[in-house]
Biopython code that builds the backbone (N, CA, C, O; Angstrom):
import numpy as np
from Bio.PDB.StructureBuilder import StructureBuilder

atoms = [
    (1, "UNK", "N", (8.668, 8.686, 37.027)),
    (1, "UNK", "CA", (7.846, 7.535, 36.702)),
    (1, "UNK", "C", (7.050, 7.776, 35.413)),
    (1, "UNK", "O", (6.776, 6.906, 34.586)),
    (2, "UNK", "N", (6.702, 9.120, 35.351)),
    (2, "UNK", "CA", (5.590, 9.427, 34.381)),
    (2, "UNK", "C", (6.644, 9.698, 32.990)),
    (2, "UNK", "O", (6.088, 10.000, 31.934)),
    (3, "UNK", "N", (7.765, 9.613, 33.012)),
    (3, "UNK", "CA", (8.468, 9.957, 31.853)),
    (3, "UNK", "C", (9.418, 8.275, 31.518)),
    (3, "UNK", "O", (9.956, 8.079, 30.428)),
    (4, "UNK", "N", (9.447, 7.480, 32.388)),
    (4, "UNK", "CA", (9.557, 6.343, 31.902)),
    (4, "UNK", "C", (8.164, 5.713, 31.194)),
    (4, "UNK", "O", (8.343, 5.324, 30.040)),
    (5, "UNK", "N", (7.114, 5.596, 31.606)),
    (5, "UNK", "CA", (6.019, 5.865, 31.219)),
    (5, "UNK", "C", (6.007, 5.965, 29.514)),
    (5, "UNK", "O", (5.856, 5.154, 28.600)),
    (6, "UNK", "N", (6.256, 7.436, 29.623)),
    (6, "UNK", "CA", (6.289, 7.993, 27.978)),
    (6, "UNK", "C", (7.535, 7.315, 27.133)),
    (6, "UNK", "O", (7.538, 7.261, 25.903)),
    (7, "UNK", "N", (8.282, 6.956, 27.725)),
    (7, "UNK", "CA", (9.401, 6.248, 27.055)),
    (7, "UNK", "C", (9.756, 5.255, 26.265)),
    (7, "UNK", "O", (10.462, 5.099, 25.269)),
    (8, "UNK", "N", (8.448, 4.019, 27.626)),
    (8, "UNK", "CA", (8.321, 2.866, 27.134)),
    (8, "UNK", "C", (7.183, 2.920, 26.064)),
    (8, "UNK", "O", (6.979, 2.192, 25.092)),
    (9, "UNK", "N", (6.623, 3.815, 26.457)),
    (9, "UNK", "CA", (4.539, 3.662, 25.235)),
    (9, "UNK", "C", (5.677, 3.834, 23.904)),
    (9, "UNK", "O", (5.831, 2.899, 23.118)),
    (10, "UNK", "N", (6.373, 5.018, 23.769)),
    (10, "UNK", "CA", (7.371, 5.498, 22.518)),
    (10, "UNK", "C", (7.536, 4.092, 21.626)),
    (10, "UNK", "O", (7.000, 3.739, 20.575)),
    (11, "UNK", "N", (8.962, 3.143, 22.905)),
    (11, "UNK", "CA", (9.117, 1.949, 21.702)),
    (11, "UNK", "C", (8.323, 1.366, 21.709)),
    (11, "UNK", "O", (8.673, 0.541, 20.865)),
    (12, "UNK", "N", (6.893, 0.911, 22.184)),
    (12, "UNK", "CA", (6.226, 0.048, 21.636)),
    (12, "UNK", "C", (5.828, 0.434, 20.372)),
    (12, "UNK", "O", (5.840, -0.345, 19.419)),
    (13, "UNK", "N", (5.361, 1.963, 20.279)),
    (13, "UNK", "CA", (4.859, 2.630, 19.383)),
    (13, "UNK", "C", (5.680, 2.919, 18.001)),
    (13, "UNK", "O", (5.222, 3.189, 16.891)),
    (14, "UNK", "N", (7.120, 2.770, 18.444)),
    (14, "UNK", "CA", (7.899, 2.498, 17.019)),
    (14, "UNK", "C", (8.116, 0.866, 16.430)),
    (14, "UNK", "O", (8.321, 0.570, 15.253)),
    (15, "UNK", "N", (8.020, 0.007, 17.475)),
    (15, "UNK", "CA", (8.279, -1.047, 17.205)),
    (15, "UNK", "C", (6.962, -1.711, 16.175)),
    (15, "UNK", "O", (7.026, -2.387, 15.149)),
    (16, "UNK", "N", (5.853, -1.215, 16.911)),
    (16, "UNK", "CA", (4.566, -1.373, 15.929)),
    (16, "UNK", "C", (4.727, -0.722, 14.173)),
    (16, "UNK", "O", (4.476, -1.333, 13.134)),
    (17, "UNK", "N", (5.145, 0.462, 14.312)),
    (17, "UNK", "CA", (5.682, 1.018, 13.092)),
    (17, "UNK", "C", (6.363, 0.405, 12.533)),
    (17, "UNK", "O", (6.088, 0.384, 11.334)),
    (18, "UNK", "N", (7.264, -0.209, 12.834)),
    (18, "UNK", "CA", (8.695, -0.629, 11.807)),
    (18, "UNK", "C", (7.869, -1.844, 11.596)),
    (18, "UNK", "O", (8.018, -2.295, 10.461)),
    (19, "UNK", "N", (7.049, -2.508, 12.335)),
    (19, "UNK", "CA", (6.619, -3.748, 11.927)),
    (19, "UNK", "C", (5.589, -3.919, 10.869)),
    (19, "UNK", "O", (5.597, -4.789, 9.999)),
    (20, "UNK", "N", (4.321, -2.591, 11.121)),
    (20, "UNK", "CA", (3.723, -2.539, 9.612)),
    (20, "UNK", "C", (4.250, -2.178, 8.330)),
    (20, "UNK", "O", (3.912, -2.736, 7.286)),
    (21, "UNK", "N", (5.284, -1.012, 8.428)),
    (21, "UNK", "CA", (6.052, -0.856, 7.469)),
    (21, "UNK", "C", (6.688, -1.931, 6.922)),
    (21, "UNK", "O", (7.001, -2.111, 5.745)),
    (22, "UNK", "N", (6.893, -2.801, 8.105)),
    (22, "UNK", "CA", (7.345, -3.742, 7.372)),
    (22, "UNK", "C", (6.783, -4.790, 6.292)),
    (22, "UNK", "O", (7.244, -5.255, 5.250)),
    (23, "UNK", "N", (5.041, -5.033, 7.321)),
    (23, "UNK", "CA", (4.424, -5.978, 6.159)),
    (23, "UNK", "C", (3.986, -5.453, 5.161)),
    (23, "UNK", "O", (3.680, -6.222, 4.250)),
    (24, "UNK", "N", (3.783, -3.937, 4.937)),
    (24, "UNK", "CA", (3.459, -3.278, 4.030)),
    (24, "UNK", "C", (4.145, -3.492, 2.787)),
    (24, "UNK", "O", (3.538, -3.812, 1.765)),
    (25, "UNK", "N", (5.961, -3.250, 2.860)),
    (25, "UNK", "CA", (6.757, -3.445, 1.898)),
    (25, "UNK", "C", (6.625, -5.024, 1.699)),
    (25, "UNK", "O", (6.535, -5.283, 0.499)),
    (26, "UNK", "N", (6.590, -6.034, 2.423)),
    (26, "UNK", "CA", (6.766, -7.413, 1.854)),
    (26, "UNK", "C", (5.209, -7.716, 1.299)),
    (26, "UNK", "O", (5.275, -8.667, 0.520)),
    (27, "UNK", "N", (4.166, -7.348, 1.403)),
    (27, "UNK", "CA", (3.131, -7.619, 0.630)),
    (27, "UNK", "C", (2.722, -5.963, -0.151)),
    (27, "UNK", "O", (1.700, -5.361, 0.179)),
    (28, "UNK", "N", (3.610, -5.464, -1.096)),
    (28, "UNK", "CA", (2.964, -4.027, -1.831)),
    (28, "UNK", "C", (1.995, -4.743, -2.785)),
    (28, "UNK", "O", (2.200, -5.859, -3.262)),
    (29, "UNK", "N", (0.885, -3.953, -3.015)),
    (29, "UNK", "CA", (0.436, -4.115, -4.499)),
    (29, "UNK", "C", (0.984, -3.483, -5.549)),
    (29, "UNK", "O", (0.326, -3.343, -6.580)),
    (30, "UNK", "N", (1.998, -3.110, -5.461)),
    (30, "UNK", "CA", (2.513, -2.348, -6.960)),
    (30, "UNK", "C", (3.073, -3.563, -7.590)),
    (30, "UNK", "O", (4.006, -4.251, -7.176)),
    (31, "UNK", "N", (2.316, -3.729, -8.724)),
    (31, "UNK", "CA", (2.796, -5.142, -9.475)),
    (31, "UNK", "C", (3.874, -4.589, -10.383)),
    (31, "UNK", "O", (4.753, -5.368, -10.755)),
    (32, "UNK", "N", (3.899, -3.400, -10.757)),
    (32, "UNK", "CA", (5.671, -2.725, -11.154)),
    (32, "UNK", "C", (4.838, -2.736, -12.858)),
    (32, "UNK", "O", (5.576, -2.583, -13.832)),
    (33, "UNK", "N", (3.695, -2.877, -13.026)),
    (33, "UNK", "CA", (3.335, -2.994, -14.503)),
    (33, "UNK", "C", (1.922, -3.010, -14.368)),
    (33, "UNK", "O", (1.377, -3.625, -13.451)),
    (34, "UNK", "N", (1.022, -2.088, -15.604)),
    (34, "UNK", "CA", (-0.215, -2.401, -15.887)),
    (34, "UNK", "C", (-0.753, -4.220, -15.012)),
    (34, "UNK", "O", (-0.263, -5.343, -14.891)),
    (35, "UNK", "N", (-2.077, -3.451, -14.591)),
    (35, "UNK", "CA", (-3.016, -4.634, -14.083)),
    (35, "UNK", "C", (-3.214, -5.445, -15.513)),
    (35, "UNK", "O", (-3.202, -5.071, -16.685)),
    (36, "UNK", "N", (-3.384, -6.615, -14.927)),
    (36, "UNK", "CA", (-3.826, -7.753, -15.637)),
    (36, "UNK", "C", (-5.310, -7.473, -16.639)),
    (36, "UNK", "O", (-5.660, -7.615, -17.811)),
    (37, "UNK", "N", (-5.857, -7.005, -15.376)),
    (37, "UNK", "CA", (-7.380, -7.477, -16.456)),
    (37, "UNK", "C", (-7.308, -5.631, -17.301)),
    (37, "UNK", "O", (-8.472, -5.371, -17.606)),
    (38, "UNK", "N", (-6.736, -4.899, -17.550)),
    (38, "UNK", "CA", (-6.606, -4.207, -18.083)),
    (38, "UNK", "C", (-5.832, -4.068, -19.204)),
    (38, "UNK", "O", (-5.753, -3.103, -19.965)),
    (39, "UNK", "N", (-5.329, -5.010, -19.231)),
    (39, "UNK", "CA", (-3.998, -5.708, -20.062)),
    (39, "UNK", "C", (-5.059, -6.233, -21.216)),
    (39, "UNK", "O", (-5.065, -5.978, -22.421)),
    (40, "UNK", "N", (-5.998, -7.094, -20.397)),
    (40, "UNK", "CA", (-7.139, -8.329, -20.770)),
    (40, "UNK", "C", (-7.744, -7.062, -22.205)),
    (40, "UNK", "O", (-7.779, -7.122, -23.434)),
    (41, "UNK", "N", (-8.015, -6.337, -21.477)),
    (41, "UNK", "CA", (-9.612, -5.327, -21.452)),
    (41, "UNK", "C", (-9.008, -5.140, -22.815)),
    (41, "UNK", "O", (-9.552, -5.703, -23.764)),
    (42, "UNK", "N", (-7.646, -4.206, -23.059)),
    (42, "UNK", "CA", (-7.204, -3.463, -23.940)),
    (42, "UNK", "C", (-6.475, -4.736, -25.317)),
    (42, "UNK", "O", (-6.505, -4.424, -26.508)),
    (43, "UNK", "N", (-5.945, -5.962, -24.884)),
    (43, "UNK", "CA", (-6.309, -7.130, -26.050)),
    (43, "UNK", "C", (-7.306, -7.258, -27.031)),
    (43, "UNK", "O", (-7.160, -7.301, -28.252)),
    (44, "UNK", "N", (-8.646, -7.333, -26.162)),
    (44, "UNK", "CA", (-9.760, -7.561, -26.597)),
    (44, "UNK", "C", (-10.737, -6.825, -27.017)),
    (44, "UNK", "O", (-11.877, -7.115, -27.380)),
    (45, "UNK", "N", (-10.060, -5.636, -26.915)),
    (45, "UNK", "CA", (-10.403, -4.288, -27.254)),
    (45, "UNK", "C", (-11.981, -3.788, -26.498)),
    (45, "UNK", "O", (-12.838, -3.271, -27.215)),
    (46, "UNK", "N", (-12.095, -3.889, -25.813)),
    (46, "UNK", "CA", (-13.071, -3.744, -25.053)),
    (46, "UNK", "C", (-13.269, -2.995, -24.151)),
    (46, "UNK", "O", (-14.276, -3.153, -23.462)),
    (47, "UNK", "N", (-12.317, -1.901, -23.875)),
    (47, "UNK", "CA", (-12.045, -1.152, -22.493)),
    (47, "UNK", "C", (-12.560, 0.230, -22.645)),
    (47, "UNK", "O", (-11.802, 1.082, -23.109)),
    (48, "UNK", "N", (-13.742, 0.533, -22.310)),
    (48, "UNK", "CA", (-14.733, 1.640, -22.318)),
    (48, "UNK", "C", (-13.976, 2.711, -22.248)),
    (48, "UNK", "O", (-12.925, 2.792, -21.611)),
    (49, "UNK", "N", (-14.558, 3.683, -22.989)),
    (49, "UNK", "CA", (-13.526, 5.299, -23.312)),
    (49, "UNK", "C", (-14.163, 5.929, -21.564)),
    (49, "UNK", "O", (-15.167, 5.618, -20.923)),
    (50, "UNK", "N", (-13.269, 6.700, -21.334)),
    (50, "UNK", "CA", (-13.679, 7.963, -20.514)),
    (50, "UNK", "C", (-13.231, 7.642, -19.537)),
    (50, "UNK", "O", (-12.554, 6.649, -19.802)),
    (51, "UNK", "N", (-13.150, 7.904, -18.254)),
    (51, "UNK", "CA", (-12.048, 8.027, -16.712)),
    (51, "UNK", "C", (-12.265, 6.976, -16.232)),
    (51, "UNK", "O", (-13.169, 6.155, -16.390)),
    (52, "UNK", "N", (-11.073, 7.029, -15.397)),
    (52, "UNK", "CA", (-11.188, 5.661, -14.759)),
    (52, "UNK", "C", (-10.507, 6.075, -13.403)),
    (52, "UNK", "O", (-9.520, 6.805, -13.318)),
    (53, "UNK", "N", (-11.135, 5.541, -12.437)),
    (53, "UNK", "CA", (-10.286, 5.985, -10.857)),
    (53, "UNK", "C", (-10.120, 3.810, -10.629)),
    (53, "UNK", "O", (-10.818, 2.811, -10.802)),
    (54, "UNK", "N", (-8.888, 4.135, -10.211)),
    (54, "UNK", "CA", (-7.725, 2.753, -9.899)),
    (54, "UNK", "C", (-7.658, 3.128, -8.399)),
    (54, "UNK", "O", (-6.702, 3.811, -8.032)),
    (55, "UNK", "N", (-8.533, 2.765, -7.558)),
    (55, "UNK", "CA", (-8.523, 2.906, -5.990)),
    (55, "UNK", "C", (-7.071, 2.296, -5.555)),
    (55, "UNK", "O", (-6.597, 1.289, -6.081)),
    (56, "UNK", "N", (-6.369, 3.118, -4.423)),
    (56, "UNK", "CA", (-5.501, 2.472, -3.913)),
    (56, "UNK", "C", (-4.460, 3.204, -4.594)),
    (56, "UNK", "O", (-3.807, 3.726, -3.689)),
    (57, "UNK", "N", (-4.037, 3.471, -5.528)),
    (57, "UNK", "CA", (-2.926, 3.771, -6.295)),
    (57, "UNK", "C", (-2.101, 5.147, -5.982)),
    (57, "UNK", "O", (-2.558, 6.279, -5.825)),
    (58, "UNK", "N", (-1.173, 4.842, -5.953)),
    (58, "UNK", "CA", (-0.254, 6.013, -4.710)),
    (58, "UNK", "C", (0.879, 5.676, -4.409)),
    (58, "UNK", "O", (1.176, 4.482, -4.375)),
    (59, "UNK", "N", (1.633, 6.499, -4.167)),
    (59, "UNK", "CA", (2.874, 5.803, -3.225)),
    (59, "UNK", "C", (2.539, 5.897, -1.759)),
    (59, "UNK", "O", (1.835, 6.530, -0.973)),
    (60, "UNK", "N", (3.712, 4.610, -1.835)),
    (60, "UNK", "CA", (3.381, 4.365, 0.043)),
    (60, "UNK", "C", (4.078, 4.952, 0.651)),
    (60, "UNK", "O", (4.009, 4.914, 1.879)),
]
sb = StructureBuilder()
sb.init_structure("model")
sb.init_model(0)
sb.init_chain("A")
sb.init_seg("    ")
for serial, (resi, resn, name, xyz) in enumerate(atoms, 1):
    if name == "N":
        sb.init_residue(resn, " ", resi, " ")
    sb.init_atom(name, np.array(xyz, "f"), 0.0, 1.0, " ", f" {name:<3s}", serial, name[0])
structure = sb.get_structure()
């Protein structure tokens, strides 16, 4: 009983997986190219010298 149990928690527990993975890939933020307002920044020449941390940025 206790190993059907563990069996069934399993696929729920993959089925949940494949399903965020899933919305993950159909909504990524990797726009595949420089951000916009950085795009903006560096036009208008305006984009302050020295580091910059881009939260989020990573592979998934």
């Amino acid at each position: 009983m206790e190993e059907e149990s563990h069996s069934n928690n399993s696929a729920i527990f993959c089925s949940k997986v494949e399903k965020m993975q899933s919305i993950i890939h159909e909504y990524s933020a990797d726009l595949g190219q420089p951000t916009p307002v950085v795009l903006q920044l560096l036009d208008k020449e305006t984009l302050p010298k020295g580091r910059v941390l881009v939260p989020g940025c990573g592979a998934v």
